[in-house]
C-alpha positions as CSV (number, residue, x, y, z in Angstrom):
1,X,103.6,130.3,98.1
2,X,101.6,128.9,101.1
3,X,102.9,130.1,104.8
4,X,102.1,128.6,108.4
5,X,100.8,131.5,110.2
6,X,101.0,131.5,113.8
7,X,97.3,131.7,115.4
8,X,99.1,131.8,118.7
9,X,97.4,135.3,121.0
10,X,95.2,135.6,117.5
11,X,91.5,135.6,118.3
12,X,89.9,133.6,115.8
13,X,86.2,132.3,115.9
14,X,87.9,129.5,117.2
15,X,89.7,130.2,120.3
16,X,87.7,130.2,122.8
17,X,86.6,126.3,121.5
18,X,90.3,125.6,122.0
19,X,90.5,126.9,125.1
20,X,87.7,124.8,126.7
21,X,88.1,121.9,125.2
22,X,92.2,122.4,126.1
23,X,93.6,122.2,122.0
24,X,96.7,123.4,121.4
25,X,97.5,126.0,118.6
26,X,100.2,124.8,117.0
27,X,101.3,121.6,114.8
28,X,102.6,119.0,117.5
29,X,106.3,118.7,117.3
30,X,107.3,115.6,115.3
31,X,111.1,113.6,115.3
32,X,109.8,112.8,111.3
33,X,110.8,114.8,108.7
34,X,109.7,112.6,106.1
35,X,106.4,110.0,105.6
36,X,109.6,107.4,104.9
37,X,111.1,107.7,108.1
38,X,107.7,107.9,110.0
39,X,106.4,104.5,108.1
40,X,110.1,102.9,108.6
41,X,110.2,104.0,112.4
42,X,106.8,101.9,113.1
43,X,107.9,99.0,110.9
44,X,110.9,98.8,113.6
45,X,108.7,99.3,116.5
46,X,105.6,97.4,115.9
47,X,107.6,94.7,113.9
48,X,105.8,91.6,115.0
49,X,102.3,93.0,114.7
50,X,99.6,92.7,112.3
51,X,98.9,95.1,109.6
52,X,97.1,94.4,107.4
53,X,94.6,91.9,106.6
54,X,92.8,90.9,103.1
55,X,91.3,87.9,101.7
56,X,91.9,85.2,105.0
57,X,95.7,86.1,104.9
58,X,97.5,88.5,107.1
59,X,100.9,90.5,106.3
60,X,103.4,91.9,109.8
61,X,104.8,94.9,109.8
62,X,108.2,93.1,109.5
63,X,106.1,91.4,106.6
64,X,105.7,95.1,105.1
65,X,108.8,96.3,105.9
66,X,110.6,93.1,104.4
67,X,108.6,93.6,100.7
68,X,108.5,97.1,100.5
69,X,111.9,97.0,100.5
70,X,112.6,94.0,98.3
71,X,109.9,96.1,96.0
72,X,112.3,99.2,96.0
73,X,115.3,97.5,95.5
74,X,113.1,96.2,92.2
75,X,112.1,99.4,91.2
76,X,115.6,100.6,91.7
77,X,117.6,98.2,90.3
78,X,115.6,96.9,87.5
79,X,113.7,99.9,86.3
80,X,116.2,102.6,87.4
81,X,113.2,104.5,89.3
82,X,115.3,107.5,90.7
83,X,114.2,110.0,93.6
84,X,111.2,112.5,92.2
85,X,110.4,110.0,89.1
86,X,106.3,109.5,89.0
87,X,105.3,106.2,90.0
88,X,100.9,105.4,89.0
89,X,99.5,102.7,91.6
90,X,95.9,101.8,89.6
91,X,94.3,98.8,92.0
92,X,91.5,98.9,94.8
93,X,92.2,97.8,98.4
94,X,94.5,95.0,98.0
95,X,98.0,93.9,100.4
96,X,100.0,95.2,97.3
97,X,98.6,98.1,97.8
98,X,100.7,99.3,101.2
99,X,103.6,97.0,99.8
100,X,103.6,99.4,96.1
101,X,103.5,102.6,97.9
102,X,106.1,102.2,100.5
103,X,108.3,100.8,97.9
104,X,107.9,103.6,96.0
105,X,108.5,105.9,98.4
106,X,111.2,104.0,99.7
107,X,112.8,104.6,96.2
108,X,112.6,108.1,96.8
109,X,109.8,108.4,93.8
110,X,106.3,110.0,94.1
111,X,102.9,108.2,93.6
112,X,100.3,108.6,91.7
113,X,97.0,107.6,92.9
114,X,94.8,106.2,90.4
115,X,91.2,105.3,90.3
116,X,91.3,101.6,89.0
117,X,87.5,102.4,87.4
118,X,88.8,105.4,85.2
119,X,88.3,105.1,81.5
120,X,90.6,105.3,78.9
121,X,90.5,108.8,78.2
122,X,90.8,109.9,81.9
123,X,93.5,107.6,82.7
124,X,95.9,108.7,79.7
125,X,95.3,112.1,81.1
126,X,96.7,111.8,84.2
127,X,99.4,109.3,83.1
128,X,100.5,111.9,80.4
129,X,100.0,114.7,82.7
130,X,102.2,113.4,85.3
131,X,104.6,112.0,83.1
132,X,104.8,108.2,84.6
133,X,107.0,105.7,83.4
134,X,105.9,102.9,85.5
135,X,102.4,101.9,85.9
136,X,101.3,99.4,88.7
137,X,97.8,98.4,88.0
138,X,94.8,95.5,89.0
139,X,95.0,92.8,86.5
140,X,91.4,94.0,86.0
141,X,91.8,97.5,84.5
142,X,94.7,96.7,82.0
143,X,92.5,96.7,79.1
144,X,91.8,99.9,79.9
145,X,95.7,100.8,79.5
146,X,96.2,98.9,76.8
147,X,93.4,101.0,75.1
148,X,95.8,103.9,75.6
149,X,99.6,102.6,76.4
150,X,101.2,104.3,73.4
151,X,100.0,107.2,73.5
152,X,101.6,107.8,77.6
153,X,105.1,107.8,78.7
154,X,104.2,104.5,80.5
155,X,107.1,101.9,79.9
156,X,107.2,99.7,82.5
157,X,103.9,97.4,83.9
158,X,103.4,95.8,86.7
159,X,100.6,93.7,87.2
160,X,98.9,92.8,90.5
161,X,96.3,90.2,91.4
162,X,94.0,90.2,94.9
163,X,96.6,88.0,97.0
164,X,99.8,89.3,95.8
165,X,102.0,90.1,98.8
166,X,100.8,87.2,100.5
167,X,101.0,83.1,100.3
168,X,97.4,83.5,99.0
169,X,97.7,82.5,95.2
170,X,93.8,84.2,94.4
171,X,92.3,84.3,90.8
172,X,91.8,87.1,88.9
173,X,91.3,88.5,85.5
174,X,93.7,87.8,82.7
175,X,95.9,90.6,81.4
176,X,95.6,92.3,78.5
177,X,97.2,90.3,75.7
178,X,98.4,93.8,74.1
179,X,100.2,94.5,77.2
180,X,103.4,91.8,75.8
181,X,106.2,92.8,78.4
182,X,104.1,93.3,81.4
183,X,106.0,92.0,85.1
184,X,103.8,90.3,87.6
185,X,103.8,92.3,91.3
186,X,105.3,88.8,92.8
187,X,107.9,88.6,90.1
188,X,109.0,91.7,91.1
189,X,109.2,90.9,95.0
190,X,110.7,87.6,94.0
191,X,113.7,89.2,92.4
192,X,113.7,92.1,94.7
193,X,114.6,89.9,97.6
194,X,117.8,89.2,96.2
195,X,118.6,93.1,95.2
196,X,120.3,95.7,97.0
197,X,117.8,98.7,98.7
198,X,119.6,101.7,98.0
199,X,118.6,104.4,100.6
200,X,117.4,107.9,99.7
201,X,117.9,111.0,101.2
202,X,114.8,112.7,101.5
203,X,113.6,115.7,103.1
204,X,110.4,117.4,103.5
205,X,110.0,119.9,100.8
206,X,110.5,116.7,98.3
207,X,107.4,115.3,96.5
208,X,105.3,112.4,98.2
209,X,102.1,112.6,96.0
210,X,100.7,113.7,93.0
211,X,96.9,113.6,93.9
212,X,94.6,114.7,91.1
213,X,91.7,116.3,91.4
214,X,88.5,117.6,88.9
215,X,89.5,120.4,86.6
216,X,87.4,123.7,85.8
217,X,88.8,122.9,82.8
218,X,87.5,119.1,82.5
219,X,90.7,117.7,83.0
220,X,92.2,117.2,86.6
221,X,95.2,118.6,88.5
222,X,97.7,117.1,90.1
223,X,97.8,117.9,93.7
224,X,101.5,118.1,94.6
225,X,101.6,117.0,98.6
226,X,105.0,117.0,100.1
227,X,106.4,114.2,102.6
228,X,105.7,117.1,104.6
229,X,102.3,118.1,104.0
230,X,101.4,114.6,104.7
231,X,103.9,114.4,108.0
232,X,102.2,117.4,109.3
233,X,98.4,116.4,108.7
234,X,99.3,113.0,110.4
235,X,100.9,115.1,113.5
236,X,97.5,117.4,113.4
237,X,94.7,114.8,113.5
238,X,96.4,113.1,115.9
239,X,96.3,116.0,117.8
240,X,92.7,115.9,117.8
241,X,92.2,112.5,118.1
242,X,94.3,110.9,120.9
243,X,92.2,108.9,122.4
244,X,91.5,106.4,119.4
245,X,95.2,106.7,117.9
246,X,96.8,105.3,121.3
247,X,100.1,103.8,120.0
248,X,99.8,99.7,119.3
249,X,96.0,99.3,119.9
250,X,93.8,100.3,117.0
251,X,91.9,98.5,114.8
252,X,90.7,100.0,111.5
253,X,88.3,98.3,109.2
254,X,89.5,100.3,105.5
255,X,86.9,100.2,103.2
256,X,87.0,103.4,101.5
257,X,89.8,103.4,98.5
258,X,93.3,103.9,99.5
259,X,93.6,105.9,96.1
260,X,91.2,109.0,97.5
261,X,93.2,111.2,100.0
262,X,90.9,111.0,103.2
263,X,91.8,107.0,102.9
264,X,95.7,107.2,102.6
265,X,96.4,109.9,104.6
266,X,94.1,108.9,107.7
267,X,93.4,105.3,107.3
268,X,96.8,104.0,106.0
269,X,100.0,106.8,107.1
270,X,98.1,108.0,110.3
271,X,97.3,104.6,111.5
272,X,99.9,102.8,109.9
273,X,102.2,105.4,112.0
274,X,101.7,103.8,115.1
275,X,100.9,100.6,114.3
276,X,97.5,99.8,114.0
277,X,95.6,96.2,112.8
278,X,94.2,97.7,109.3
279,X,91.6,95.1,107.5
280,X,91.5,96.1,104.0
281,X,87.9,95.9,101.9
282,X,88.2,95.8,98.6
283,X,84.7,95.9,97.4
284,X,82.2,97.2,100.1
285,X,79.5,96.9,97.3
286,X,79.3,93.3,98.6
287,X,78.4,93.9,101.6
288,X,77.5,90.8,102.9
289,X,81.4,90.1,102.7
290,X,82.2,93.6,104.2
291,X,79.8,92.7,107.2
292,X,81.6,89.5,107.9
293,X,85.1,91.5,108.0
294,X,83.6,94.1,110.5
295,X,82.0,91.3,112.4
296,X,85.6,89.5,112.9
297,X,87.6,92.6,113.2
298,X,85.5,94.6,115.9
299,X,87.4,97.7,114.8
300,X,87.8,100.5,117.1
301,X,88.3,103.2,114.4
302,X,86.1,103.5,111.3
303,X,85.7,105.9,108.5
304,X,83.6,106.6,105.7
305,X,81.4,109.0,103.3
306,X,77.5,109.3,104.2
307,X,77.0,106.9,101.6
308,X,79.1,104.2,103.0
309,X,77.5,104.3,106.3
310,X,73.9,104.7,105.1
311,X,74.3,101.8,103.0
312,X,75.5,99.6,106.1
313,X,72.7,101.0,108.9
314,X,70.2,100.2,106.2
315,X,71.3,96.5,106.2
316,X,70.0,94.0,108.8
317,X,73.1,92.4,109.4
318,X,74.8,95.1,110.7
319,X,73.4,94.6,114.1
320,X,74.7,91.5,114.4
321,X,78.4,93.4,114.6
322,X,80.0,93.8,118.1
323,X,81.2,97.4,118.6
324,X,81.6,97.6,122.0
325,X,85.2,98.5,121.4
326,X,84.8,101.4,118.4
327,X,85.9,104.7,119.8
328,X,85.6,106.6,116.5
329,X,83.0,106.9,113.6
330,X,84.9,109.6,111.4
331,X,82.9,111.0,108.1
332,X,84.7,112.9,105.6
333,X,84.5,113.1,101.7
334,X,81.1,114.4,101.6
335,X,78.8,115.6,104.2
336,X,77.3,113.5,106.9
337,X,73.3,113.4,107.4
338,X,72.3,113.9,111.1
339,X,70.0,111.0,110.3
340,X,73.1,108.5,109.0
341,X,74.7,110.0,111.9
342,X,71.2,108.9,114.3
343,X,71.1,105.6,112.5
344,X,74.5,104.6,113.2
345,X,74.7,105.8,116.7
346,X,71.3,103.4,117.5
347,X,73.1,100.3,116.1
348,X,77.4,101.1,117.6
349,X,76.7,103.8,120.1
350,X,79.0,105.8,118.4
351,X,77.9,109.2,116.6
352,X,79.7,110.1,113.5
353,X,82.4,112.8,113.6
354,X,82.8,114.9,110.4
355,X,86.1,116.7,109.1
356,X,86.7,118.6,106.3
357,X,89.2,119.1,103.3
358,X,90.2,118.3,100.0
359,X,93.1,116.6,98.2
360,X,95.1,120.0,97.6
361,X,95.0,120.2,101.8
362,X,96.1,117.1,102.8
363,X,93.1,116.7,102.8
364,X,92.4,117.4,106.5
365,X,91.6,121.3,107.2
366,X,88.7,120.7,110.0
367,X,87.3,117.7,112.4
368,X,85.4,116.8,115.4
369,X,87.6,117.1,118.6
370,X,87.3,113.8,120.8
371,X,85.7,116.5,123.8
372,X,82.4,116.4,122.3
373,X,79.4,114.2,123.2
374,X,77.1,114.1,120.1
375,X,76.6,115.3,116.5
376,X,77.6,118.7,116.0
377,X,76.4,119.1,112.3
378,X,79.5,120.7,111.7
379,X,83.0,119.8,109.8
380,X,84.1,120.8,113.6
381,X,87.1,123.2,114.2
382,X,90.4,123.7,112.2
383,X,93.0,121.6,113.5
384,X,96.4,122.9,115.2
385,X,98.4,125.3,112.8
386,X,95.5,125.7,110.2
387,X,94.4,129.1,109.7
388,X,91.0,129.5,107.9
389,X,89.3,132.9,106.7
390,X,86.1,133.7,105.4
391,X,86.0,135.7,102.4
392,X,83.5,137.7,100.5
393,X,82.9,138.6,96.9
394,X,86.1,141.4,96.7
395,X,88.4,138.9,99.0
396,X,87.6,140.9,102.2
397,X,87.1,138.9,105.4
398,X,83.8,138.5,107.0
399,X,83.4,138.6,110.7
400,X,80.4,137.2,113.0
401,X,78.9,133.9,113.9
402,X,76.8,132.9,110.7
403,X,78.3,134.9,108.3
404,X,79.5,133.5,105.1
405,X,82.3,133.2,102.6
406,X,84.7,131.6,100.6
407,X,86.7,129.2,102.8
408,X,90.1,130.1,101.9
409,X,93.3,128.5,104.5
410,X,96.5,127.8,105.3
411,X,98.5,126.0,106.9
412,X,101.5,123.1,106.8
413,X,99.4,120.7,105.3
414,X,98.4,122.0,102.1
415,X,100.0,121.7,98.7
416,X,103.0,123.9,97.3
417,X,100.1,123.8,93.9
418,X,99.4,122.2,91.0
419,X,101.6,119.9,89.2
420,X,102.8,122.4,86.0
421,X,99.9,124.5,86.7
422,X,101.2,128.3,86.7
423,X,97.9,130.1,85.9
424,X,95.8,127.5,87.8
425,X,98.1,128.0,90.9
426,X,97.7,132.1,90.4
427,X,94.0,131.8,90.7
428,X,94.2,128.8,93.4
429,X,96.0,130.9,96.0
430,X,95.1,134.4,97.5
431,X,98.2,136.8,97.8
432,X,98.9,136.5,100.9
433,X,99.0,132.2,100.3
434,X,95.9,131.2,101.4
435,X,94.7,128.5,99.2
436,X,91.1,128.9,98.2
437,X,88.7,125.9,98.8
438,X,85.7,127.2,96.6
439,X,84.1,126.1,99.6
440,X,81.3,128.5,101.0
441,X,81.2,128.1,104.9
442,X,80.4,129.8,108.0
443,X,81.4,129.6,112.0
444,X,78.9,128.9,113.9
445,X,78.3,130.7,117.7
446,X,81.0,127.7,119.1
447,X,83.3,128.6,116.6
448,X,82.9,125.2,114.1
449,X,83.2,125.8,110.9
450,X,79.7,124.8,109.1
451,X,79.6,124.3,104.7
452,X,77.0,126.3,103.7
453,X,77.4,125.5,99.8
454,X,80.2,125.9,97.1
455,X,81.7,128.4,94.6
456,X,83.2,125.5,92.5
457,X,80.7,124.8,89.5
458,X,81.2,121.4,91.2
459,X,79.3,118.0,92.0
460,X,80.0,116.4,94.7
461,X,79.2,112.3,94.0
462,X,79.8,109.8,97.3
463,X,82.7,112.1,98.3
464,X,84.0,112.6,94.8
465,X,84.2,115.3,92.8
466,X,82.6,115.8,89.4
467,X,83.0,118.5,87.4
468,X,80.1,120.1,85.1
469,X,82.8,121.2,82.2
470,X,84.2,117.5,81.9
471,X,81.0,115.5,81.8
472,X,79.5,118.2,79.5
473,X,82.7,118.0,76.9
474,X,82.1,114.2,76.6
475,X,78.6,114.2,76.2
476,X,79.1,116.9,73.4
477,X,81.0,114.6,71.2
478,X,78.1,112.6,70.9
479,X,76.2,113.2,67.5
480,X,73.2,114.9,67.9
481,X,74.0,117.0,71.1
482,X,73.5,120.5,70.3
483,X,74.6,121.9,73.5
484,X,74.8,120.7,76.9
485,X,74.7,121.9,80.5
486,X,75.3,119.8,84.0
487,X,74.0,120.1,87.3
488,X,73.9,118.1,90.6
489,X,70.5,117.0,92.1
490,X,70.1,115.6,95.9
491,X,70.1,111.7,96.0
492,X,69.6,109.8,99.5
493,X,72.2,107.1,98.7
494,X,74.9,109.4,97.1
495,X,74.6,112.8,98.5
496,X,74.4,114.4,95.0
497,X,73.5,113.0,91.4
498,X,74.4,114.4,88.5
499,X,71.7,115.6,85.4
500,X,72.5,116.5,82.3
501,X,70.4,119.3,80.3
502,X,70.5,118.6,76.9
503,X,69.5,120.1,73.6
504,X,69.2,118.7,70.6
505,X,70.5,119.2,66.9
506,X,68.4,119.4,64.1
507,X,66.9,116.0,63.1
508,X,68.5,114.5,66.5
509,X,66.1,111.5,67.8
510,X,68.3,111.3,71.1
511,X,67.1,108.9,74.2
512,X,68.2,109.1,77.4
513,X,69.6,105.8,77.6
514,X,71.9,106.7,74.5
515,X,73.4,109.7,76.4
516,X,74.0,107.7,79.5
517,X,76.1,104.9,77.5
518,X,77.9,107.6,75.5
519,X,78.9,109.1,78.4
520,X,80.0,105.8,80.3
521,X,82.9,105.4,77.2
522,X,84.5,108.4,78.4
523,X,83.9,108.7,81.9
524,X,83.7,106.9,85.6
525,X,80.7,105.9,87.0
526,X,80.2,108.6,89.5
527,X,81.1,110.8,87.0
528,X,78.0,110.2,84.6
529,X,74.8,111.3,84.5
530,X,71.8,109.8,86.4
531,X,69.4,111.9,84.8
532,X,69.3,113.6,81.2
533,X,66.6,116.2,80.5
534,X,65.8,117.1,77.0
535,X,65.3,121.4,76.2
536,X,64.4,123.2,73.6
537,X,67.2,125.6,74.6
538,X,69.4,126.4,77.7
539,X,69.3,129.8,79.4
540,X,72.2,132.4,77.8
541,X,73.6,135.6,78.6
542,X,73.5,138.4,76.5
543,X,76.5,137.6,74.9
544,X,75.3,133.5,74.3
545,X,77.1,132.1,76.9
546,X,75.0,129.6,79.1
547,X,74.3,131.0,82.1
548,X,75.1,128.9,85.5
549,X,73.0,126.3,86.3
550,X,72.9,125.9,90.1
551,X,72.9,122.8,91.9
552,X,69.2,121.3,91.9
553,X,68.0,121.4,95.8
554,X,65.0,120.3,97.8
């Protein structure tokens, strides 16, 4: 349904930016049809290089390239995992990680990235939703599964603990008793050495991710991303970006997840790609460790969300981090404060650069160009091949520096649509195949595309999105809620928050604190409300419907 349009002798608000800083308008040609031969090609080339790094211990790209495939041989052999089958990967930032997902793909299956914090009711959603048989998950969250495991598809576990995929043997927690014929992640390497990896022909139209995303509905969508969407994305950024994505030479430090889309598509294929030295934090909530890690790595690439990097500037430790050799700050996920920005640049002497895009687009629609010399407080300019329109109320274009509408765009990086998702993939595309973000942005007199605010009844949490209809169908269940209504309010350290208005049943004696813990049974942290305010009643239409409530601003 989407279409590559050729911006080629098109004036868009953009041009002339593209013009002086020298961009190109089309997708860099690529020899890589597929993600699989693009991570196998740098396996070859970069064979005795680091990387990646966890935990003291350090894996090769021959290291990678030796599992992954013992790992698909495994998942072939053993499991019969066949080419399009839905694979679920459910752990943080771990060397299993990279290992699971290029064993996978190896196998000619398609992942499924899941957040190892989910609850039991959002994690049975997307497993039944996607239909996975085989669920890799963190040691950690399989009484979480267990909670669930008969009623998914799920019939094969694989367990993973911190240091599998290394000679590290780290502690973790026990799994699940209920989970009886579970397979540890190093079991399965073990015997996978000694297996057969059958290759798989791929090409690019064929499935590389299902990445799910919040539902107007309160249930998410699976983003289907071909190898590629992804291929292309990789190609585009690096279009932008040459001067930090020099072949053999960067160093990333990874902290955000590898299961959200800005992570594993810039972080782990880009970089990966052409062989970068990627240190992998697991828990950047412990910061102290995380400093340490950026202290010995002196990366010269590093991305996060506002609320990774205000969190680090406002620590006094950071300063004692050499980053004489970081070449890019990138900020995506959520949007980046000119004072996080200001912050950061006094302690590195690097500003932040901001992109923009979701998991249906690959996720990269927009970014910074390496020609500019200092904040832009913008999401910067589409990159080569995307095509982005502004549109109004009746889906007409709007014209002029300032004037907004719907972001709506396309381009080879976004998704063919929803997994099984007919009606949601007629409303998610225009007619002529531009996907609609529910984005509201504007150009600006340089031609940068600026968010102005969003369509989507949407929160946005640290980079992730919450949506109102989900967190109000589980607070509903809770005895005494009469109704219920969700909003987002401004929060320094997470960008947005989320309140709950809430009215009351007869003879209900609710307290805030009972809400809160309610809603922490059936969704993820981010996902649940910081603030609940009780009403005597919530504003309705005419016909008793509640009426919008808009995001709570300053």
């Amino acid at each position: 349904m989407t279409h590559t349009p050729s911006t080629a002798n098109t004036e868009r608000p953009w041009s002339a930016a593209y013009r002086r800083y020298g961009i190109a308008d089309q997708v860099p040609p690529t020899p890589y049809e597929t993600v699989t031969a693009l991570m196998e090609a740098a396996m070859q080339r970069h064979a005795e290089r680091p990387a990646f790094r966890a935990f003291g211990q350090t894996l090769s790209y021959a290291d990678v390239d030796r599992q992954s495939a013992a790992f698909a041989a495994w998942l072939q052999t053993r499991l019969g995992v066949k080419k399009g089958d839905r694979v679920a990967v459910m752990m943080p930032n771990f060397l299993a990680f990279p290992i699971a997902f290029l064993g996978i793909v190896r196998a000619g299956a398609v992942q499924v990235s899941v957040n190892p914090l989910y609850t039991p009711r959002e994690l049975a959603h997307q497993l039944k939703d996607s239909g996975c048989e085989v669920l890799i998950i963190f040691s950690a969250a399989t009484p979480t599964f267990a909670e669930i495991a008969d009623s998914t598809p799920v019939r094969h576990v694989v367990t993973v603990l911190p240091g599998d995929g290394s000679s590290a043997r780290l502690p973790g927690p026990p799994v699940d008793a209920r989970l009886k014929d579970s397979v540890s992640f190093e079991q399965a390497l073990t015997e996978g050495a000694s297996l057969r990896h059958q290759p798989v022909t791929l090409s690019g139209e064929d499935l590389l991710f299902l990445q799910y995303t919040g539902g107007t509905t309160g249930f998410s969508k699976g983003a289907a991303l071909s190898h590629r969407n992804l291929v292309s994305n990789v190609a585009q950024f690096k279009a932008f970006m040459s001067s930090a994505t020099r072949e053999g030479q960067e160093v990333l430090v990874t902290a955000i997840p590898l299961y959200h889309i800005f992570a594993l598509m810039v972080n782990f294929i880009t970089y990966f790609s052409i062989g970068s030295d990627n240190w992998l934090v697991a828990n950047p909530r412990e910061i102290d460790g995380f400093i340490d890690t950026l202290a010995q790595a002196r990366p010269t690439v590093f991305m996060g969300v506002n609320t990774l990097y205000a969190g680090l500037v406002a620590h006094p430790r950071l300063r004692e981090v050499d980053f004489s050799r970081l070449r890019l700050s990138g900020g995506g996920g959520a949007a980046v404060l000119p004072s996080t920005s200001q912050k950061w640049q006094q302690i590195t002497g690097n500003f932040i650069r901001e992109g923009y895009g979701l998991s249906e687009t690959g996720p990269v629609l927009s970014f910074n160009p390496e020609a500019i010399e200092s904040f832009s407080h913008s999401t910067g300019l589409p990159v080569p091949g995307t095509d982005i329109l502004l549109l109004d109320a009746d889906d007409q274009p709007v014209s002029g520096a300032g004037q907004a509408g719907e972001i709506c765009a396309t381009g080879p990086q976004i998704m063919s649509g929803y997994w099984q998702q007919a009606e949601a993939n007629r409303a998610a595309f225009t007619a002529d195949g531009y996907f609609r973000t529910g984005d509201i942005g504007y150009f600006d007199e340089r031609g940068f595309l600026c968010i102005a605010d969003r369509k989507k009844d949407m929160v946005l949490v640290s980079g992730f999105n919450v949506y109102p209809n989900e967190v109000e169908a589980v607070a509903s269940a809770l005895a005494g809620v009469l109704e219920c209504a969700c909003t987002g309010v401004p929060d320094d350290k997470t960008g947005e928050a989320v309140r709950l208005f809430v009215v009351q049943g007869p003879g209900a004696n609710l307290t805030e604190t009972q809400v809160i813990e309610h809603c922490r049974q059936g969704l993820a942290a981010y996902k649940v409300p910081r603030q609940v305010v009780f009403q005597d009643s919530l504003p309705k239409s005419t016909v008793g419907k509640i009426k919008e409530i808009p995001l709570v601003r300053c």
